[in-house]
C-alpha positions as CSV (number, residue, x, y, z in Angstrom):
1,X,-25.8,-31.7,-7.6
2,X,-28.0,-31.6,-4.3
3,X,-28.0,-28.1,-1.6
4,X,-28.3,-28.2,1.9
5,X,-29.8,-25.9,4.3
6,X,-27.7,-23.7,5.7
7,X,-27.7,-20.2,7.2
8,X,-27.0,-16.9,5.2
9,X,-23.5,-17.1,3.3
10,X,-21.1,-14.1,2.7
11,X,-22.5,-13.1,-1.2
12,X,-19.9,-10.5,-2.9
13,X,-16.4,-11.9,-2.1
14,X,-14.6,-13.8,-4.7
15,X,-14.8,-17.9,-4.8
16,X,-11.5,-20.1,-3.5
17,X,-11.6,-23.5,-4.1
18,X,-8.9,-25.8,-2.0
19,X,-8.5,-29.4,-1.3
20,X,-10.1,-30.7,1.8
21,X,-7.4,-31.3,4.8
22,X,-7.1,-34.9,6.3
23,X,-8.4,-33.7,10.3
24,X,-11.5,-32.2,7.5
25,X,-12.3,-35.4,6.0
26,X,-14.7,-36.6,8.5
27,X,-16.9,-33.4,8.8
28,X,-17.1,-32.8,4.5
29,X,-18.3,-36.9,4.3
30,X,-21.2,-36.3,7.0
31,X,-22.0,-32.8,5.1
32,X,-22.4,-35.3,1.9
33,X,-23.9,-38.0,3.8
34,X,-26.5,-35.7,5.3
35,X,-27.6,-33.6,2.5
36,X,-26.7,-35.6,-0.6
37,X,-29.1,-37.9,-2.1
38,X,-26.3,-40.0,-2.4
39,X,-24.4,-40.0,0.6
40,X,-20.9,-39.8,0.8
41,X,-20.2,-42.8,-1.0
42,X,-17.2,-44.8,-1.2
43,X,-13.7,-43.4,-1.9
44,X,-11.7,-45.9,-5.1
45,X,-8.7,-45.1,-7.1
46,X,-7.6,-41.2,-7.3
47,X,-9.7,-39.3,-5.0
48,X,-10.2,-36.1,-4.4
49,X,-12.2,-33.5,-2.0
50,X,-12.9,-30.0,-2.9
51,X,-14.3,-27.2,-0.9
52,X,-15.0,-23.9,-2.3
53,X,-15.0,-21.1,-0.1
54,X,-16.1,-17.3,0.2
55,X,-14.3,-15.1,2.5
56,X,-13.3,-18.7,5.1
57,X,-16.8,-20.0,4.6
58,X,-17.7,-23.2,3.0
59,X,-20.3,-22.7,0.8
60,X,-19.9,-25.6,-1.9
61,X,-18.5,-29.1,-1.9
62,X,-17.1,-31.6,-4.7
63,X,-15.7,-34.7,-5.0
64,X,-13.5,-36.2,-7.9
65,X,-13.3,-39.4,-9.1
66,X,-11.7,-42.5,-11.8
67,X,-14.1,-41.7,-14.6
68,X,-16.5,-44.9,-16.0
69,X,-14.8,-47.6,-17.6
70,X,-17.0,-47.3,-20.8
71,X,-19.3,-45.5,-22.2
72,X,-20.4,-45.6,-25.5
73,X,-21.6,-41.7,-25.9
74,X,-18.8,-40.3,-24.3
75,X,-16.8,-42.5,-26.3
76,X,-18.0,-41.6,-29.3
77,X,-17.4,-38.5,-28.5
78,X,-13.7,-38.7,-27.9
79,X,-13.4,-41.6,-31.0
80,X,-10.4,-43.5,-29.6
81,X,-9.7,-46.6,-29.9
82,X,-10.4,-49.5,-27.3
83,X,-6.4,-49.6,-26.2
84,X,-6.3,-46.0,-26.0
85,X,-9.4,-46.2,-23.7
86,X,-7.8,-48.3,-21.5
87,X,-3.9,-47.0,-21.6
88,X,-5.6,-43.4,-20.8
89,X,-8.7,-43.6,-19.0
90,X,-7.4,-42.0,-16.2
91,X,-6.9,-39.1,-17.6
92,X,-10.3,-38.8,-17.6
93,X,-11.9,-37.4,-13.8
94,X,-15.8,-38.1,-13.0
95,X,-17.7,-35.1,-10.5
96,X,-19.0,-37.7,-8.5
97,X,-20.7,-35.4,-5.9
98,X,-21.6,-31.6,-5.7
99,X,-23.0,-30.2,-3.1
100,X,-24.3,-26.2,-2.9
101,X,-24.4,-25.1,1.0
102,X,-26.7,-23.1,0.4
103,X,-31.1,-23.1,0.4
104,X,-32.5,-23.0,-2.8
105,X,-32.3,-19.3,-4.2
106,X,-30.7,-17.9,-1.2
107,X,-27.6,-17.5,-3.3
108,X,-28.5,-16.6,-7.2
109,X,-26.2,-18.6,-9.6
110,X,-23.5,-20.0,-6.7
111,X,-24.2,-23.3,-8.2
112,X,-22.6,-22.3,-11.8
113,X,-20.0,-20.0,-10.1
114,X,-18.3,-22.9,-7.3
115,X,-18.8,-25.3,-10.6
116,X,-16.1,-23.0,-12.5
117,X,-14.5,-21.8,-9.7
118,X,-13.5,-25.4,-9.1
119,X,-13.3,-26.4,-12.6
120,X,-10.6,-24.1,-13.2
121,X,-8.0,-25.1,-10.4
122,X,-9.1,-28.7,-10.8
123,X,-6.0,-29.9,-12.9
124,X,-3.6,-28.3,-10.6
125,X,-5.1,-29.9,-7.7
126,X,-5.2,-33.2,-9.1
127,X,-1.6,-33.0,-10.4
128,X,0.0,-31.3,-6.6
129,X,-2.4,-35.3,-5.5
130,X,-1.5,-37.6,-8.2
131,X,1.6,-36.4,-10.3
132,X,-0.4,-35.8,-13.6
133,X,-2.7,-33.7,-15.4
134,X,-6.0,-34.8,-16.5
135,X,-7.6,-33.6,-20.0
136,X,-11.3,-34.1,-19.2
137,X,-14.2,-34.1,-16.9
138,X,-17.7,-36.5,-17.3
139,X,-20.9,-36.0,-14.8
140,X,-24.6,-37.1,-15.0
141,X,-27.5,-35.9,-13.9
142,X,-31.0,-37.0,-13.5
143,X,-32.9,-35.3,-16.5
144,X,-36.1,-36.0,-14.5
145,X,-35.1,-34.2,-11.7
146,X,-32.7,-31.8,-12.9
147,X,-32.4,-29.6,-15.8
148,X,-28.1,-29.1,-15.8
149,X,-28.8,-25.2,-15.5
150,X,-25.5,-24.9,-13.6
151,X,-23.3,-27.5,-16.1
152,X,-24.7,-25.2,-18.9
153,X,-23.9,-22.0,-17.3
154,X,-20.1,-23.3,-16.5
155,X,-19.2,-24.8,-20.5
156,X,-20.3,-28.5,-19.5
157,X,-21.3,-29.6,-23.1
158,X,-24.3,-32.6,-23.3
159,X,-23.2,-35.2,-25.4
160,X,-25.8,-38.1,-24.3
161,X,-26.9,-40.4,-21.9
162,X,-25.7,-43.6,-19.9
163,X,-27.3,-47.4,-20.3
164,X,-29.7,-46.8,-17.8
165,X,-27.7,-49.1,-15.0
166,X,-26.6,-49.6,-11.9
167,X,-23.4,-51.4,-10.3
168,X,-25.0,-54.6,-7.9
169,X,-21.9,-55.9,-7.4
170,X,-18.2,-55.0,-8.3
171,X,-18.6,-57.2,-12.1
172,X,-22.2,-57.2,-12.3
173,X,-24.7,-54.6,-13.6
174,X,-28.6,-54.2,-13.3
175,X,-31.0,-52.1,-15.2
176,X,-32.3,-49.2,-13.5
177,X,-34.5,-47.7,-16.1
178,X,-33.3,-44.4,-15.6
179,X,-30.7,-43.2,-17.9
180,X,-28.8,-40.3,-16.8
181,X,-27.7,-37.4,-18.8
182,X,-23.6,-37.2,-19.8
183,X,-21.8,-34.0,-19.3
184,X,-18.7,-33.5,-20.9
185,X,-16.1,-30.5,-19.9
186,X,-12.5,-30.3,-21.3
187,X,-9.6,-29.1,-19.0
188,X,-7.7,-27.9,-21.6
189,X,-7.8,-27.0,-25.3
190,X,-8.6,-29.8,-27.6
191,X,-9.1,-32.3,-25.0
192,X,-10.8,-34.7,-27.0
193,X,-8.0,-34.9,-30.0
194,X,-5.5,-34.6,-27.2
195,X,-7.0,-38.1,-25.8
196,X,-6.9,-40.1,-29.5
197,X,-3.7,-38.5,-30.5
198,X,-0.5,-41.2,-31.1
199,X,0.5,-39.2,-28.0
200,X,-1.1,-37.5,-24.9
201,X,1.3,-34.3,-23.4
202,X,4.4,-34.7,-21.0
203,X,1.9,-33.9,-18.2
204,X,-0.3,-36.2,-18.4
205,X,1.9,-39.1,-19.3
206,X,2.0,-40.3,-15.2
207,X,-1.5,-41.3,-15.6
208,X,-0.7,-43.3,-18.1
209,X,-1.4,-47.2,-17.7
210,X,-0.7,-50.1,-19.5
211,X,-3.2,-52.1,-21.0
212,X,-4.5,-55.3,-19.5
213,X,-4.3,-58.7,-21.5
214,X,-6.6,-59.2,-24.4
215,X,-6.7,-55.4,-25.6
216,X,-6.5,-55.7,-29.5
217,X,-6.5,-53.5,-32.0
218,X,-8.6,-54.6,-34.0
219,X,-12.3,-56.9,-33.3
220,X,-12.8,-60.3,-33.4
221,X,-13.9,-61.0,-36.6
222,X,-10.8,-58.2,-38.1
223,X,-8.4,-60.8,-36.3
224,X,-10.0,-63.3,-37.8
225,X,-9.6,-61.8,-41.6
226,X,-6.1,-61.2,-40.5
227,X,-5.5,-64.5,-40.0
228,X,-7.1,-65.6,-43.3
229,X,-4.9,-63.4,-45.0
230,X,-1.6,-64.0,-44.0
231,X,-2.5,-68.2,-44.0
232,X,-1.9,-67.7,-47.4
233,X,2.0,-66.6,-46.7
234,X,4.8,-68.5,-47.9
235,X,7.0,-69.6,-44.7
236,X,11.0,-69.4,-45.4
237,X,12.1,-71.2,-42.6
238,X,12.4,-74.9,-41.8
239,X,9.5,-77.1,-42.5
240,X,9.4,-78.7,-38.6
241,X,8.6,-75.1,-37.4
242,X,6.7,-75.2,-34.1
243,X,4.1,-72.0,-34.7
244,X,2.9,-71.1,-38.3
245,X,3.2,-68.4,-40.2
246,X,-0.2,-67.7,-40.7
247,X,-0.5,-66.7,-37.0
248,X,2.9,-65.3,-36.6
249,X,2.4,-63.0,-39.1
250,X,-1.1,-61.9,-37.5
251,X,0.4,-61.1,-34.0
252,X,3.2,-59.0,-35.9
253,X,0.9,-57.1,-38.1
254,X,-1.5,-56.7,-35.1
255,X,1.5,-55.6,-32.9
256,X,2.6,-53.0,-35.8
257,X,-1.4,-51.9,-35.7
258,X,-0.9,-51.0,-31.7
259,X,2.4,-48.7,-32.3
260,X,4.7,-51.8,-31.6
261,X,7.6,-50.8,-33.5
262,X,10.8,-53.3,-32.6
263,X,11.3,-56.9,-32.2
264,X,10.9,-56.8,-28.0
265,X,8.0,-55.2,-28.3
266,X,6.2,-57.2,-30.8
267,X,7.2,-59.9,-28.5
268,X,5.8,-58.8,-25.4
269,X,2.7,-57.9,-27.2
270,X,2.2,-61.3,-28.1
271,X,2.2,-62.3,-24.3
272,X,-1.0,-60.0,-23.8
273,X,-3.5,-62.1,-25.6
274,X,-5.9,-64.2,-23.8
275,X,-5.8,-68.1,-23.9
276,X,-9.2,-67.9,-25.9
277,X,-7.4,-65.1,-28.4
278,X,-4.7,-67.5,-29.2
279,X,-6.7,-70.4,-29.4
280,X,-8.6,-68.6,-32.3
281,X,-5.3,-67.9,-33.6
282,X,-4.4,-71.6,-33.5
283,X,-1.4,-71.4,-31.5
284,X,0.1,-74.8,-29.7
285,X,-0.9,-76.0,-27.0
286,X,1.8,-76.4,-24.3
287,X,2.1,-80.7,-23.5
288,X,1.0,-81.8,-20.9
289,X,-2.1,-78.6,-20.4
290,X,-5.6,-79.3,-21.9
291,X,-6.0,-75.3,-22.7
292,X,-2.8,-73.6,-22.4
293,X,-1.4,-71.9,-25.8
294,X,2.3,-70.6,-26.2
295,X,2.7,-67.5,-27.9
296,X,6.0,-67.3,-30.2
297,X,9.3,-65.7,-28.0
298,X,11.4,-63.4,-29.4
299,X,13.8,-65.5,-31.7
300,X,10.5,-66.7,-33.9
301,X,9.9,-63.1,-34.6
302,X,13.5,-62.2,-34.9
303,X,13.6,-65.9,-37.4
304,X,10.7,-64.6,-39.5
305,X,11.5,-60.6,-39.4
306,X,14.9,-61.1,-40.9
307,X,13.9,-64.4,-43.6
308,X,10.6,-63.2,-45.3
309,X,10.4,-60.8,-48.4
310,X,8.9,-58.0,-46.3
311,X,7.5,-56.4,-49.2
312,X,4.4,-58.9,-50.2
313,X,3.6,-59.2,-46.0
314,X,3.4,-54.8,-46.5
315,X,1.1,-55.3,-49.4
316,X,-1.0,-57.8,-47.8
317,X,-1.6,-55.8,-44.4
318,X,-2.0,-52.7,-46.7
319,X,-4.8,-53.8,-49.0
320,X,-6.2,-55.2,-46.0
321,X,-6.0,-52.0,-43.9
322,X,-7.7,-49.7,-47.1
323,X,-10.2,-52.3,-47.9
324,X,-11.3,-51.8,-44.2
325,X,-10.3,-47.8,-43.6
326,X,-12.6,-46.0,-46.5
327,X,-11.5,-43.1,-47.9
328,X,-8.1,-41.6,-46.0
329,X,-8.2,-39.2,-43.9
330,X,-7.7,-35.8,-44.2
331,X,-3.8,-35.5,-42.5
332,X,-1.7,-38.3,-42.9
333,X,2.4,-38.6,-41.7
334,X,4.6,-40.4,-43.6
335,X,7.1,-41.9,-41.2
336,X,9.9,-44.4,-41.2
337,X,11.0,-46.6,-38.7
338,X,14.1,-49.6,-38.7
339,X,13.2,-52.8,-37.1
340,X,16.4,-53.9,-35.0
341,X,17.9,-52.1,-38.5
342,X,17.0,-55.0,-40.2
343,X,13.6,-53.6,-41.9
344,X,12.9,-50.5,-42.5
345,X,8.7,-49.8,-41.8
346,X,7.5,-46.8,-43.9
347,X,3.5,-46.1,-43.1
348,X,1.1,-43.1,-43.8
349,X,-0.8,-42.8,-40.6
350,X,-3.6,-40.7,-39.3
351,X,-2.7,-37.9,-37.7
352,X,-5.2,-38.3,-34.4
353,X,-4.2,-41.7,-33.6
354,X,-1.1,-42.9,-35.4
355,X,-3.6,-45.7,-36.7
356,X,-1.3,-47.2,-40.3
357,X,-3.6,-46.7,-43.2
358,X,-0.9,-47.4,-45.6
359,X,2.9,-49.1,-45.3
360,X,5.5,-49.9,-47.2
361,X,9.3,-51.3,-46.7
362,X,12.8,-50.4,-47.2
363,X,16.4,-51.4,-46.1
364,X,18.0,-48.2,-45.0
365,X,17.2,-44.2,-44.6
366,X,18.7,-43.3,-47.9
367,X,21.4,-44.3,-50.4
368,X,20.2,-47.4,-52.1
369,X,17.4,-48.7,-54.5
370,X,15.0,-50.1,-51.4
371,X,15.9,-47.0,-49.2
372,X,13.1,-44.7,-47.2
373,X,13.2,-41.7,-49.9
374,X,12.4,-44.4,-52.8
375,X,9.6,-45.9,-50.8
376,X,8.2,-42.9,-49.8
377,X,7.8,-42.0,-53.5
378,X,6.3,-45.7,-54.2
379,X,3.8,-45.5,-51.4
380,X,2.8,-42.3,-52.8
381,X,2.4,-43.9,-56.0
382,X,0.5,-46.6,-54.6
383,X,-2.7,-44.6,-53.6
384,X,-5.0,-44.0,-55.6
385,X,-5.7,-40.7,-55.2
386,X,-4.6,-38.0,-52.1
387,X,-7.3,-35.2,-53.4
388,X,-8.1,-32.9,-50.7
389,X,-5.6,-34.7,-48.2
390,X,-2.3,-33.4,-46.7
391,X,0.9,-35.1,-45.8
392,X,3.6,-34.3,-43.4
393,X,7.0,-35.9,-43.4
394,X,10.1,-35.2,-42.0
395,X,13.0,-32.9,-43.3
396,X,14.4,-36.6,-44.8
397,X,11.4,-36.5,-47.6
398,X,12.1,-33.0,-47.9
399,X,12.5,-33.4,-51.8
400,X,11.5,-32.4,-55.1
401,X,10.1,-35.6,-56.5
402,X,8.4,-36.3,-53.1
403,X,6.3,-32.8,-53.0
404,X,5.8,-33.7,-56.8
405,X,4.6,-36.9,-56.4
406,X,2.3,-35.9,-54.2
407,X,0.9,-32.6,-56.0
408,X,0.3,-35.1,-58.8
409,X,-1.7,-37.5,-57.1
410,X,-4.2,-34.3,-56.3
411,X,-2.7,-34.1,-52.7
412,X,-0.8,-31.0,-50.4
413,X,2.8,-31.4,-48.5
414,X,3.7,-30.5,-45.2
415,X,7.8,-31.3,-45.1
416,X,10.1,-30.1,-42.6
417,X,13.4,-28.3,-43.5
418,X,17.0,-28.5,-41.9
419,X,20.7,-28.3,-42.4
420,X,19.6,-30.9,-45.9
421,X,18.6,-28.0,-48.0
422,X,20.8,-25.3,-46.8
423,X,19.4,-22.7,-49.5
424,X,15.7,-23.7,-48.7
425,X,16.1,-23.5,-45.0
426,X,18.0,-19.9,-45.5
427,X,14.6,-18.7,-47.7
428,X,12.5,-19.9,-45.4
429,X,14.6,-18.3,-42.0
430,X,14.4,-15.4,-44.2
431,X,10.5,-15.0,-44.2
432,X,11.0,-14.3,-40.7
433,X,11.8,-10.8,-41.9
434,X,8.7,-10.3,-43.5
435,X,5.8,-8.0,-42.5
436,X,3.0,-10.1,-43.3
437,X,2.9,-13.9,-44.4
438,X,3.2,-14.8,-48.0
439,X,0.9,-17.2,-47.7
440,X,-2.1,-15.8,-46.8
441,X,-1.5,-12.2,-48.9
442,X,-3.9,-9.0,-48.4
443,X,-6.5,-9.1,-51.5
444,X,-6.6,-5.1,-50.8
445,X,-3.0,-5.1,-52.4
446,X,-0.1,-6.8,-54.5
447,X,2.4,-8.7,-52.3
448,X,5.9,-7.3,-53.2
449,X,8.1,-8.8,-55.1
């Protein structure tokens, strides 16, 4: 934030905040230029100029900008995952410049006030600019020069400080020595679990954009584990195959880990990996390159998807995924999903991110001996405990032995209800008609009935 020296400014009307006009562009860069410790500075990526107003006079300025790549407080912050990072870090806005018109206490709190003012039509604006909605704000300041009275006063919450450097060139970095303060300010409820969830909100989804090559989910060395695990796979297809199983089963396991969920897409996530990624991976070099490795197409994946006994490849990826995850989560969904109705993929996943913590197979949605109900109730079985943990599931596990199962292991259930259980759905339609919840009685009196 940095003020310039103006003359006396109308005091009592109420705050507008609009975007700055094209024909105004010229005159709010020289204002920021002139009386911003900063400058100007250079437009990139979505953009935008604000200039807050009382009664048709300027009397506060702000720019908008692509928030910072990475940062490791405010990323702690949010906890997402590296791919969700990049797939939505544009939903994220940086207050790159803020300007007060005004001389130091000529204008009591105007700072704070143009700060909210702005704050609060600063999703519209961008959305009317750019065609979506972002979720959250970041700014710094210079603790050594400014306290963040005005972030304070207008809900910016503190939540650390940078490195301590500066951009020299557009991929190179240099330390500065002065680490800044991090502001953080949601733009809408639950920001923050909005950004890690398996999904961000139809508004926002236009800012959306797709991760680069070489975005795993999961490190280095996890890959690597991966890799040692599934070597030890048995391969049902011909002996003179061109890429092993081993790393085949990786990609596919790592594909399932980033929400890949059919055979195209497991593909095409196989072409994102970097030539050093696949070299750890051991994949073939093409003839006649000295570092160039294939990836498998689609009809290796298809080859391996529909000839391997699924089940031991679930049980591998799962005791691999709890021996790395701790102790479950509190919320997990139990979902199912058919693999080009080949292979049916039943996981219990955290609710914030969709991340599997737990999977299991079957052959169709019900009906047979490997279908999605029986799994569901041999995944259950399979944990070792669900104390203090709840599980959602759709109105297809909507079944006695499924809530049972799940009671029993120390857990609570969460299960949708249609047209499946008529006489359950008409009970629970009928607790419409009720005064008060039955769930959450009055101690001061008996619930009827």
């Amino acid at each position: 934030m940095n003020r310039s020296k103006a003359g006396e400014l109308p005091t009592k009307a109420a705050l507008v905040v609009r975007v700055v006009k094209t024909h105004e562009v010229e005159w709010f860069d020289a204002q920021l230029t002139t009386h911003h410790y900063l400058g100007a500075g250079r437009p990139v990526g979505d953009y935008l100029r604000q200039v807050v107003e009382r009664e048709g006079c300027p009397v506060a300025l702000l720019v908008w900008g692509p928030g910072c790549y990475a940062l490791t407080d405010r990323d702690l912050s949010i906890g997402w995952s590296a791919p969700q990072r990049v797939e939505r870090l544009k939903l994220i806005v940086q207050n790159r410049r803020f300007l007060v018109l005004a001389a130091k206490g000529q204008s009591p709190n105007l700072a704070s006030q143009s700060m909210g003012a702005a704050l609060r039509t600063l999703s519209d604006h961008w959305r009317e600019a750019f065609g979506y909605r972002p979720l959250l704000a970041e700014s710094f300041t210079d603790p050594e020069a400014y306290a963040g009275t005005c972030y304070k006063a207008s809900n910016w919450e503190a939540v650390g400080h940078s490195e301590g450097y500066s951009r020299h060139r557009a991929d190179f970095y240099i330390a500065n020595d002065r680490p800044k303060r991090l502001w953080l300010r949601e733009l809408c409820p639950k920001a923050r679990v909005l950004l890690r969830a398996a999904q961000v909100p139809d508004e926002a989804r236009a800012g959306l954009i797709h991760p680069p090559s070489g975005v795993l989910p999961v490190t280095q060395p996890q890959m690597k584990s991966l890799l040692d695990v599934f070597r030890r796979a048995p391969d049902p297809r011909d002996t003179n195959t061109q890429f092993r199983m081993g790393p085949v089963l990786t990609l596919i396991a790592m594909a399932l880990l980033a929400g890949r969920r059919d055979i195209a897409e497991i593909s095409r996530f196989a072409t994102t990996l970097t030539q050093p990624q696949r070299r750890q991976l051991g994949l073939p070099r093409k003839t006649g390159t000295r570092a160039f490795h294939k990836v498998p197409g689609y009809g290796v994946f298809y080859q391996v998807l529909t000839r391997m006994d699924p089940e031991p490849f679930a049980a591998l990826l799962t005791e691999w995924l709890q021996q790395r995850a701790g102790t479950l989560p509190q919320a997990l969904a139990m979902d199912g999903k058919m693999i080009r109705d080949h292979i049916g993929l039943l996981t219990l996943a955290q609710h914030e991110d969709g991340a599997p913590q737990a999977l299991l197979v079957y052959d169709q949605k019900e009906g047979t001996e490997r279908c999605e109900q029986t799994a569901a109730l041999a995944l259950i079985d399979a944990q070792p405990a669900l104390d203090g943990k709840l599980i959602t599931a759709d109105p297809l596990h909507c079944q006695r032995k499924t809530a049972r199962a799940i009671v029993e292991k120390g857990g609570d259930y969460l299960l949708q209800i249609k047209g499946n259980q008529p006489h359950l759905l008409q009970q629970a339609q009928g607790m419409d008609a009720l005064a008060a919840t039955p769930f959450c009685r009055d101690p001061q009196r008996a619930w009827p009935g």
